[in-house]
N, C-alpha and C positions, 0 to 999 in steps of 0.2 A: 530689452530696454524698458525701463518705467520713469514715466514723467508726472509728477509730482505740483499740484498749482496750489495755494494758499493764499486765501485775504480774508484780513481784518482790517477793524481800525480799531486805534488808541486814542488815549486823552489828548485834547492837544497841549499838555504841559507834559508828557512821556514822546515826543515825539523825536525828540533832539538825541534822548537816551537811546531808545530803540535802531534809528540811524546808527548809533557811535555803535552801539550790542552787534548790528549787522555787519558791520564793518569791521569790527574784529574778527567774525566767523568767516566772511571773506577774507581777510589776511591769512587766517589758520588753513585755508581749503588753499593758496596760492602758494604758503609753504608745502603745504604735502604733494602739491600739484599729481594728482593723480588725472590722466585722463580719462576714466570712469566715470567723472563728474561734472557735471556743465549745472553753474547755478547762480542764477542774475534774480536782484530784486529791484521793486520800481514802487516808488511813490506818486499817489495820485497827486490832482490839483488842487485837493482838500488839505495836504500839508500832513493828510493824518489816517489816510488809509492806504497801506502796502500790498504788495504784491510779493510772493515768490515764486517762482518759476524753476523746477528743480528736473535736470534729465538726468538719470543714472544706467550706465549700461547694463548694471546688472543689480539683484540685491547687496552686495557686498560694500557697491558704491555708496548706496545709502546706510550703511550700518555704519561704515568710517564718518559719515556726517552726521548720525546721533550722537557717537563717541566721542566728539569736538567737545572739548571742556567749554570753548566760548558759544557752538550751538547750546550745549546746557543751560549756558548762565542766559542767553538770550532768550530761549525756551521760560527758564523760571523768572526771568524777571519782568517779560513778557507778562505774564499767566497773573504775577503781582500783581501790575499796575492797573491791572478791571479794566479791559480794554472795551471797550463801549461795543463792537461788535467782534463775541471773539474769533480764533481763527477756523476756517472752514478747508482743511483739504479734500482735494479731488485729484483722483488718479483718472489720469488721458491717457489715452490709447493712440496713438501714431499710424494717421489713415498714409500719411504719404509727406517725403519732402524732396525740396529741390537742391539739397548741399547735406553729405554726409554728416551726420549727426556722431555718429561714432566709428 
């Protein structure tokens, strides 16, 4: 399993775009519905810095989620917009949970 965190924040005039960009990559992940992939994002109280939160069970999970034509367009348009702090991932390691992850 690899679990995947990333935050930045954007402009707050890209803020509205990037929601609508995430929301399509979540529609594209809901049609392919693989169970492989568990992946929630969250907007802070700022309006304008994100969270994502990403578990995959294996590497395979996460290569079908680069290949996302709408993770691409999110990824590049993301990268355009000069995000005021940009994004930082971090790979967690899973000490322990209480409910079946995969």
């Amino acid at each position: 399993m690899k679990t995947v965190r990333v935050q930045y924040k954007v402009k707050p005039e890209f803020a509205e775009t990037n929601k609508t960009n995430i929301s399509k990559v979540m529609a594209e992940l809901r049609n392919l519905n693989d169970e492989g992939i568990k992946y929630s994002t969250f907007l802070f109280e700022d309006g304008q810095t994100f969270l994502h939160f990403a578990m995959f069970r294996d590497d395979d999970g996460q290569k079908k989620l680069n290949e996302l034509e709408s993770f691409k367009k999110f990824g590049a348009e993301l990268k355009a917009s000069g995000p005021v702090e940009p994004p930082k991932p971090e790979v967690l390691n899973l000490v322990d949970s209480c409910y079946n992850i995969f």
